[in-house]
C-alpha positions in Angstrom: 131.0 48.3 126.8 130.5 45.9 124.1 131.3 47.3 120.8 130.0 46.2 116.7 133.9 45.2 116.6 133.6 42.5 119.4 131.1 40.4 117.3 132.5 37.6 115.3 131.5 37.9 111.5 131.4 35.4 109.0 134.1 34.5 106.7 132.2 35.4 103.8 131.9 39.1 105.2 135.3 38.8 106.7 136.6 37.9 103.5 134.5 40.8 101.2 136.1 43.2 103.7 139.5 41.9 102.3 139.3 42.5 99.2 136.8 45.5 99.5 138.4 48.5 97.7 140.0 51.1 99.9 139.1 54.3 97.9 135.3 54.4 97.7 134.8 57.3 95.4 133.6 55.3 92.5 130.6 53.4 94.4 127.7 53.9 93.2 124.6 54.6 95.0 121.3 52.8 94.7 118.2 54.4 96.6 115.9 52.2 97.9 113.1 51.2 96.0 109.4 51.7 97.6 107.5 48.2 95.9 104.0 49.8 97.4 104.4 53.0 95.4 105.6 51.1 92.2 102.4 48.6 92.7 100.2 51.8 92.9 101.4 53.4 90.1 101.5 50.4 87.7 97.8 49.9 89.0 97.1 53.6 88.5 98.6 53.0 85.3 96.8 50.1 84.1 93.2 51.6 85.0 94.5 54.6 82.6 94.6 52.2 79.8 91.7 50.5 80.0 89.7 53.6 80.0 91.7 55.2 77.3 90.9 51.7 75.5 87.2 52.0 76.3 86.4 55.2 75.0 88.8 55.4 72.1 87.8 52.0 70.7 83.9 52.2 71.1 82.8 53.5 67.8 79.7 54.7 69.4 82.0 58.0 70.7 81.5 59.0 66.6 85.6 60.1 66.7 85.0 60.4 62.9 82.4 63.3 63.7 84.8 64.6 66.1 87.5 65.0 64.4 85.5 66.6 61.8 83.9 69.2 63.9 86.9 69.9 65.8 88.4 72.7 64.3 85.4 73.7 62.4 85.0 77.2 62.2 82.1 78.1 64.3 83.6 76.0 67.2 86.8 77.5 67.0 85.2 81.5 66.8 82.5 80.0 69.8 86.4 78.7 71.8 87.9 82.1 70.9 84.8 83.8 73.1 85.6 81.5 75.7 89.0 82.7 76.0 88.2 86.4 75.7 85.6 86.0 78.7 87.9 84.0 80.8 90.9 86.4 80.0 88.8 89.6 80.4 86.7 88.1 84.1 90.1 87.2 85.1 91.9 90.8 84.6 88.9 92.9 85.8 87.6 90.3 89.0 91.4 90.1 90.3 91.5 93.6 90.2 88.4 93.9 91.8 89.3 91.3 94.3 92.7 92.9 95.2 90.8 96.5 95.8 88.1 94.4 98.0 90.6 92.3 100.0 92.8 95.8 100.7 89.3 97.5 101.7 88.6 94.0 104.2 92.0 94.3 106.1 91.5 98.2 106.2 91.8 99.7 109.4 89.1 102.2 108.4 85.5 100.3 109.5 83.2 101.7 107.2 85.2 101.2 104.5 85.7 97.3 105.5 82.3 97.0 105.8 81.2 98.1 102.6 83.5 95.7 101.0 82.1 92.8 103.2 78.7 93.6 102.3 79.8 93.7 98.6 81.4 90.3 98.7 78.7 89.3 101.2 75.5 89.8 98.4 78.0 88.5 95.0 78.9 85.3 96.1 75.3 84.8 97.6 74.0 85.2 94.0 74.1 82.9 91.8 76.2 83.3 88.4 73.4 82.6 86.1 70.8 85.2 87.8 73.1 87.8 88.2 73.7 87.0 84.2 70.0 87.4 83.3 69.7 90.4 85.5 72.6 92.2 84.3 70.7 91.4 80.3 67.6 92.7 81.1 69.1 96.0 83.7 67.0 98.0 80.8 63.9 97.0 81.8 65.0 98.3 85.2 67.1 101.6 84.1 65.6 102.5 80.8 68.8 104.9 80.3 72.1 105.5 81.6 73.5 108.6 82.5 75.9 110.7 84.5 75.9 114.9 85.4 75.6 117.5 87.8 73.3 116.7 90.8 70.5 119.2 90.4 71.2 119.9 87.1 70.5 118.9 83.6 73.9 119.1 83.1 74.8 115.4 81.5 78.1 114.3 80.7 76.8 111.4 78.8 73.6 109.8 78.4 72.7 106.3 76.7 69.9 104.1 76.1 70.7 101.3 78.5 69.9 98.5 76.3 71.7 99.5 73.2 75.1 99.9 76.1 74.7 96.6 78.1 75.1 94.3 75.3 74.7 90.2 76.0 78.8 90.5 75.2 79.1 93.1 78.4 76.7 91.9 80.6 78.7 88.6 80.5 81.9 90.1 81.4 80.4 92.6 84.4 78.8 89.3 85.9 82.0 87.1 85.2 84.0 89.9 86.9 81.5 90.8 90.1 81.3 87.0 90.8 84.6 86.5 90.1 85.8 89.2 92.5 83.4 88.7 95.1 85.4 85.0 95.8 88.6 86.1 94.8 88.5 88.9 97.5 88.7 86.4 100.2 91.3 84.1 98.5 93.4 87.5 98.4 92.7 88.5 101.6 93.2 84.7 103.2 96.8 85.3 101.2 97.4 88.7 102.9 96.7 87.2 106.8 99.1 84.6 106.0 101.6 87.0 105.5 103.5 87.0 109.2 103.1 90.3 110.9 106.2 90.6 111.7 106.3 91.1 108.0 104.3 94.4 108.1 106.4 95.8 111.1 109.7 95.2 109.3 108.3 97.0 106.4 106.4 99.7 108.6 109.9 99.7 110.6 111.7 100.9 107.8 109.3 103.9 106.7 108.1 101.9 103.5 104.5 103.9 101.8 102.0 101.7 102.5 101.5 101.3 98.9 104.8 100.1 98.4 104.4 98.0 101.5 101.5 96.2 99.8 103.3 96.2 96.5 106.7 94.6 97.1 106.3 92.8 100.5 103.2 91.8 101.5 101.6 90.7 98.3 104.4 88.9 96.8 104.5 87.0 99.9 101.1 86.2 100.0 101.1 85.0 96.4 102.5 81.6 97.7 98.8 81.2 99.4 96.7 82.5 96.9 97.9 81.3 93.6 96.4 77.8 94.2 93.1 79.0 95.1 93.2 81.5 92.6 94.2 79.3 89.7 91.3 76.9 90.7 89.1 80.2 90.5 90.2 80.9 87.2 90.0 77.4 85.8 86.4 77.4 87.3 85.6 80.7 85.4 87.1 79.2 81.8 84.4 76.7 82.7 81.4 78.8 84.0 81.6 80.9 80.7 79.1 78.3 79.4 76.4 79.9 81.9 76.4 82.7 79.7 74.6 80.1 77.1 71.3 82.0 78.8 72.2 85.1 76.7 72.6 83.4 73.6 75.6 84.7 73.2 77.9 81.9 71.2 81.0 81.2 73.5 82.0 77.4 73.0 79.2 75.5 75.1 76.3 77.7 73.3 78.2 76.7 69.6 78.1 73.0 70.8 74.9 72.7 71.7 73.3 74.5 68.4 75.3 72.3 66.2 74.1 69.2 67.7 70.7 69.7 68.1 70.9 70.5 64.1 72.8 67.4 63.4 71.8 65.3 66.4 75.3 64.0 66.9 75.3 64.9 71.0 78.0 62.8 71.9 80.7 63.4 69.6 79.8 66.9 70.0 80.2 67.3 73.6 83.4 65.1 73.3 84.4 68.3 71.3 83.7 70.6 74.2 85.3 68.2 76.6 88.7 68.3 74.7 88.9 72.2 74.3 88.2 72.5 78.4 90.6 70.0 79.1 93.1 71.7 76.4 92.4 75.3 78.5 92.8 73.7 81.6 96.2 71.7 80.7 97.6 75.4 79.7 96.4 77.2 82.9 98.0 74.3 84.8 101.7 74.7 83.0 101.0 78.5 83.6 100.1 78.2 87.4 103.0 75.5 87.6 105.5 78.2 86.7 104.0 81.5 88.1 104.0 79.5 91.9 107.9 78.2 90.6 108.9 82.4 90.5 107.0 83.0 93.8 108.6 80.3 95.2 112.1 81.3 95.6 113.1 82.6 98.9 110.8 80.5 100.1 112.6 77.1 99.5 116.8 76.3 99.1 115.9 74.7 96.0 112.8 75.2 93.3 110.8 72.1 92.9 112.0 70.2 89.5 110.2 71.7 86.5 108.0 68.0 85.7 107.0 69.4 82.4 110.5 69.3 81.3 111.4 65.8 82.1 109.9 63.9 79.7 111.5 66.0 76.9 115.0 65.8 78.8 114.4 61.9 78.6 113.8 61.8 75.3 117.1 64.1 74.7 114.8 66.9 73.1 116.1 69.4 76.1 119.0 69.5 78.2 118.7 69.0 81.6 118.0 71.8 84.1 120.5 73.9 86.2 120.3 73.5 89.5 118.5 76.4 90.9 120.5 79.4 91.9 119.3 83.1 93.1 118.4 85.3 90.6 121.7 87.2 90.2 122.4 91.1 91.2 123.0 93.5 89.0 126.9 94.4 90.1 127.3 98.3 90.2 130.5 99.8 89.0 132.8 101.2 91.2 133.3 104.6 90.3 129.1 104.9 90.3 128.8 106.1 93.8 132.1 106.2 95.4 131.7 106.2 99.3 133.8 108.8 101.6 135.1 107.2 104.9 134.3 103.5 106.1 130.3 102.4 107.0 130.7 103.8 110.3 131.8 107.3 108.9 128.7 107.5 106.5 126.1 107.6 109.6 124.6 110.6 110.7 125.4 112.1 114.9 123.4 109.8 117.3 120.4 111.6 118.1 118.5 112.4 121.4 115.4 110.1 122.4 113.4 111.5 125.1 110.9 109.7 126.5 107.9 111.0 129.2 105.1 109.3 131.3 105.2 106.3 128.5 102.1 103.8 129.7 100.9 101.5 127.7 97.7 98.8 128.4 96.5 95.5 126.1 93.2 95.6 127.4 93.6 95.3 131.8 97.0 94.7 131.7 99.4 97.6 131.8 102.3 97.0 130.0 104.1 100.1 130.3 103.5 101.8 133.6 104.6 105.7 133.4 108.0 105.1 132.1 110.0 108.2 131.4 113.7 107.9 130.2 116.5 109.7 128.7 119.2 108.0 125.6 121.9 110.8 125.3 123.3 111.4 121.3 125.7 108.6 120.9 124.7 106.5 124.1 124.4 103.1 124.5 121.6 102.0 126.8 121.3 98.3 127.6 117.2 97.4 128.6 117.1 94.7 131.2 114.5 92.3 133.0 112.7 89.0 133.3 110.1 88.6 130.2 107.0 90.6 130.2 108.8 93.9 131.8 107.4 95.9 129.1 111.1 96.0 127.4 110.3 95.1 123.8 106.7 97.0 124.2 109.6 100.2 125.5 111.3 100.0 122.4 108.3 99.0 120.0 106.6 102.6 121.3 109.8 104.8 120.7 109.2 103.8 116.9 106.2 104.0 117.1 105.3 100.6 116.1 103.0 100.4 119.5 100.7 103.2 119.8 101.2 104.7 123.7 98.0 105.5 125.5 99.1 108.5 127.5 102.7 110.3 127.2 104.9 110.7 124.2 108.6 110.2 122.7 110.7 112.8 121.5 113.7 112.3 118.7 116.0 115.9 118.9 113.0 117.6 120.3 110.9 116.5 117.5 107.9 114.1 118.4 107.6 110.8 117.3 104.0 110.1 115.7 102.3 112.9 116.9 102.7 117.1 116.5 101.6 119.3 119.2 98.7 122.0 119.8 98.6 123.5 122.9 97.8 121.0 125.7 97.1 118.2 122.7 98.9 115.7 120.7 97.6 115.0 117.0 98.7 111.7 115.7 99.7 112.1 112.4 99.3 110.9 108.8 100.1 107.5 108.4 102.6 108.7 106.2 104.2 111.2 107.9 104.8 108.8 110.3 106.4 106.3 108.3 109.0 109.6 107.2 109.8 109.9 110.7 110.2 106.4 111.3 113.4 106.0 108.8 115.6 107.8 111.4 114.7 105.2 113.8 116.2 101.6 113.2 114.8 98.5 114.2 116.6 95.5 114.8 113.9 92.5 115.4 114.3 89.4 117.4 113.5 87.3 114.9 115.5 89.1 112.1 112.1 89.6 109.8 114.0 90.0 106.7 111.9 90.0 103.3 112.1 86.7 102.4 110.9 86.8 98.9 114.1 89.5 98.2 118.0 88.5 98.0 120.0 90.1 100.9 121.0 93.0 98.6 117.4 94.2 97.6 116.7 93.4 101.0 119.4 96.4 101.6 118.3 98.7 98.9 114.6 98.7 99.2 114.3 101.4 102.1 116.7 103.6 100.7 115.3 104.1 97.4 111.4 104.3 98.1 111.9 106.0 101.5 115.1 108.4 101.0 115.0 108.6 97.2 118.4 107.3 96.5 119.7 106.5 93.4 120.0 102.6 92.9 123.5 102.8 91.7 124.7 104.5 95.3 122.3 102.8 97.0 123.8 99.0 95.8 127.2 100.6 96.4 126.2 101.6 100.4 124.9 98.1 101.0 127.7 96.3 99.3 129.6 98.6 101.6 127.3 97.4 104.4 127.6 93.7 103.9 131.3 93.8 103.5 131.6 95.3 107.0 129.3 92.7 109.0 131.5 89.4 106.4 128.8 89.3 104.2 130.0 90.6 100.8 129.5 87.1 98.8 126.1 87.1 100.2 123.8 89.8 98.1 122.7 87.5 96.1 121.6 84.6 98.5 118.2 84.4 99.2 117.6 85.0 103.8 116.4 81.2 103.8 120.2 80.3 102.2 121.7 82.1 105.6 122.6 81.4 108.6 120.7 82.5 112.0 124.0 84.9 112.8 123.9 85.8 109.1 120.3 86.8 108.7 121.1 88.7 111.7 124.1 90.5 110.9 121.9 91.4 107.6 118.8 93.1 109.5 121.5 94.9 111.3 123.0 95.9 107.6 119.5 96.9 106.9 118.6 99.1 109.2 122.1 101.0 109.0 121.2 101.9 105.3 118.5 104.2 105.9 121.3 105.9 108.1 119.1 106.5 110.9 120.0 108.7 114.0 118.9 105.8 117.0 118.8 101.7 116.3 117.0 99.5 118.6 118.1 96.3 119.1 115.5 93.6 120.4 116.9 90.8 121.8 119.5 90.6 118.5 120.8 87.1 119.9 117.8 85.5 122.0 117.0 83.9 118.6 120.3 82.0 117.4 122.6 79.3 118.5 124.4 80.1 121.6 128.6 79.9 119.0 126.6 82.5 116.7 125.7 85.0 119.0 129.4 86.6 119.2 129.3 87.2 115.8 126.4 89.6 116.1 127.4 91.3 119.1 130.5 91.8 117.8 129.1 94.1 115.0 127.0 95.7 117.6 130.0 96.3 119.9 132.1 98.2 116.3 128.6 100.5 115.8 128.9 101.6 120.0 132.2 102.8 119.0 131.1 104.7 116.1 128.9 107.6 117.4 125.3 105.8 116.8 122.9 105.9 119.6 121.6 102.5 120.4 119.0 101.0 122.5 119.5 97.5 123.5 117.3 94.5 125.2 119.2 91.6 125.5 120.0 89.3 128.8 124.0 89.4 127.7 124.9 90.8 131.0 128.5 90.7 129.8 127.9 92.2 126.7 126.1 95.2 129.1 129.2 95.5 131.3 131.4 96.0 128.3 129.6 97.9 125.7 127.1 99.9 127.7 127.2 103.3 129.2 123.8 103.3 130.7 121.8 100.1 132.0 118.2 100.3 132.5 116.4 97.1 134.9 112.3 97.2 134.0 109.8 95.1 136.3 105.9 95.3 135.5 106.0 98.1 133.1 108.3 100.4 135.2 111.6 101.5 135.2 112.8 100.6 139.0 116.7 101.2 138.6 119.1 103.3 135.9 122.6 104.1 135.9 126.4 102.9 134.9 126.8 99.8 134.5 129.1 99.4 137.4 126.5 100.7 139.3 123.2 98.7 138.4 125.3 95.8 137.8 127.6 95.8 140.1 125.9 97.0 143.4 122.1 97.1 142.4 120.1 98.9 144.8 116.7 97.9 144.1 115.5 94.2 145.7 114.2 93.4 142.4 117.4 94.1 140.8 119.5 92.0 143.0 117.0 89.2 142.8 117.0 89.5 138.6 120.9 89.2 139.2 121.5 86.5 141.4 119.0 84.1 138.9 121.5 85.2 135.7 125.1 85.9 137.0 
């Protein structure tokens, strides 16, 4: 094979070689420069100037009547009202668009389809009627009041007109139009949000509130900030609709002073700058609020632009590289912990599980399963993909709904409570209670991605068993020093490692010290040298007592950790026993035929 080396070179390039420095440390690099994308931005550039010249040198723009009307007094109390009704529409139609998008992704129907008709008749009327409307409601409602149905009984009474003052109705219609489109940007935001997402959170046993709160919103910030932002630059501008109720905001100002002094250009320059000044300062603010709601999401935060000038110019230092937001470190003596990780877990408990079926419309996914994990057992789930094995284990916690049958944690019922020949699901939050003594191990890790590996630790503990912060940072230090993770609680799960963000959902779901954990697939999603690592911490928690349900295709990992192996074809379990057995000398055709494609 003929090799760079068997080439002859020059003499010049032969000679450079020669007297090339050896140690290259002190070379400077020099990236390559892209010609089309300096042309462009010279152009760019240029154009710039020769509008900026155009306007700024035509005395025709009256800049002498613009600077003096500029911070006038009346145009600076008519900006001020802009800002109050931007500021005010923003706070009260966010709100309202949060409780709207919530009510749209609501599982209840009635309830999601009031809100859809609510957004449905706001955005289809336009700002500047539902303005005059909202001004003349007392020609409508003569009064307002509230009291007892059938009563006289009032708790208060007003004359509608003398209440729904030009200055209200403008922010009721800045806020129901505003809300009406910012419902859907929140709610496209929320559906971004990867459901595997909501099952880590609802895996855990987080309040639905809290669920809402500090995982799914925060997450889909990152898809609604730019939409929102442009919503909220668009309602700094649509204040000058309310110009139809003579109320003053900066527009209305502009126009009476004009049409006194006749000086329309200059004036509406005036109005031009102040917008643009409003929008340049919700730009720098939007900049930074997507920065904070950025991390997790990216190794490194994009470069703060608005800083780099000023670091040019030496009137700032230049920025730290970015780093995750550091961990408050909790002392030692705070919440010492008795015994090693393994010695802190609760007995293994008993899972129970009888006449299991499950259907996704005609196909049956679960087939009249019934099954039996003794306290402190480890069953190994086998069989070729779409067996029903991850559906087995998704139904035990509940996370899957069965249609017929039920699953039973130390006799207790999972999801549902018993009358006579009935089961009653229960509250949504009773069933999030139970959950916490069943952990989840997901295929594809589903840690909180917005959270550092420690909060990641310490959120289900707190909200769901009530611990104290202080012991519960000192259990999932613990934690993470067990699975070689200790320097990690600050890293963000984007920083780690497949094996690590593994090991780490493990850590996870062992700090809500539940009695079962169910593994799905823990390796199936990492590199083939990283999946040793993980099995290896699984392999420690077999020996400690825990009972654990595991699907995974490691059939030596089965033959060494397992006491029980179950095979699953079509939604049915067709062969159980000891591993020697199923593994070994399988009895079922099936079986043998799974076997003879994976050994």
């Amino acid at each position: 094979m003929t090799s760079i080396s068997d080439f002859p070179r020059s003499r010049s390039s032969a000679a450079q070689e020669a007297s090339a420095p050896q140690d290259l440390r002190n070379l400077t690099i020099v990236p390559a420069r892209n010609y089309g994308r300096l042309a462009g931005g010279l152009l760019g550039a240029a154009i710039l100037l020769l509008l900026l010249n155009s306007v700024l040198g035509n005395p025709r723009w009256g800049w002498d009547v613009f600077a003096e009307w500029f911070f006038a007094e009346p145009v600076l109390a008519g900006l001020g009202r802009t800002l109050l009704l931007t500021l005010l529409g923003s706070i009260f139609g966010f709100a309202l668009g949060t409780l709207l998008a919530l009510a749209r992704v609501s599982s209840a129907p009635l309830l999601a389809a009031t809100a859809w008709g609510f957004i449905w008749l706001f955005r289809s009327i336009p700002l500047i009627v539902l303005l005059l409307i909202l001004n003349n409601l007392g020609y409508l409602y003569e009064r307002v009041s509230l009291g007892l149905p059938f009563t006289d009984y009032k708790l208060f009474d007003y004359s509608t007109t003398a209440l729904v003052t030009p200055f209200l109705a403008a922010v009721i219609g800045l806020t129901l139009n505003l809300g009406a489109f910012s419902a859907e940007v929140i709610r496209g935001g929320i559906l971004s949000v990867d459901q595997g997402q909501h099952e880590a959170a609802a895996a855990l046993g987080l309040p639905k509130g809290r669920q809402a709160r500090r995982i799914v919103l925060p997450q889909a910030m990152r898809a609604i900030l730019p939409t929102a932002f442009n919503e909220i630059i668009g309602l700094a501008k649509g204040t000058s609709m309310v110009y139809v109720l003579a109320l003053p905001e900066l527009f209305y100002t502009i126009q009476i002073i004009y049409r006194r002094n006749l000086e329309v250009i200059p004036l509406l320059m005036v109005a031009t700058v102040w917008y643009l000044v409003i929008l340049s300062a919700l730009s720098v603010i939007q900049y930074h609020v997507e920065r904070h709601y950025a991390r997790g999401a990216l190794r490194n935060l994009p470069p703060n632009a608005f800083r780099e000038p000023f670091v040019k110019l030496g009137l700032l230092r230049p920025e730290a590289p970015s780093r995750p937001a550091p961990i408050r470190e909790t002392p030692r003596a705070a919440a010492p912990l008795a015994g090693s990780w393994t010695e802190s877990l609760p007995p293994g408990g008993e899972v129970v599980v009888r006449n299991l079926s499950k259907s996704f419309g005609d196909l049956k996914v679960l087939d009249d399963v019934s099954l039996t994990l003794p306290p402190g057992s480890v069953t190994v789930i086998l069989g070729q993909s779409g067996s029903g094995k991850s559906t087995l284990l998704r139904a035990i916690n509940h996370l899957e709904r069965a249609d017929s049958g039920f699953v039973a944690l130390d006799g207790e019922l999972i999801g549902y409570r018993r009358e006579g020949d009935k089961l009653y699901e229960l509250r949504e939050s009773e069933i999030l209670a139970r959950r916490a003594d069943v952990g989840m191990v997901f295929q594809n890790f589903n840690l909180f991605p917005h959270l550092t590996v420690l909060e990641n630790l310490i959120e289900a503990p707190i909200s769901v068993r009530g611990v104290p912060r202080a012991e519960a940072e000192a259990l999932a230090r613990e934690l993470l020093a067990r699975v070689g993770l200790a320097d990690k609680a600050a890293a963000y799960p984007r920083q780690l490692s497949g094996g690590q963000q593994q090991r780490v959902a493990i850590a996870r779901a062992l700090a809500l010290k539940p009695k079962v954990l169910l593994f799905d697939e823990p390796t199936s999603a990492l590199d083939p040298e990283l999946v040793n690592e993980v099995l290896d911490v699984i392999k420690r928690l077999a020996r400690s007592g825990a009972t654990l349900a595991v699907v995974t295709h490691e059939i030596g990992f089965a033959r060494e950790v397992a006491d029980r192996v179950v095979f699953m074809d079509k939604g049915r379990v067709i062969e159980s026993g000891p591993p020697d057995q199923v593994l070994g000398a399988p009895k079922h055709p099936r079986t043998i035929e799974f076997l003879a494609k994976v050994l």
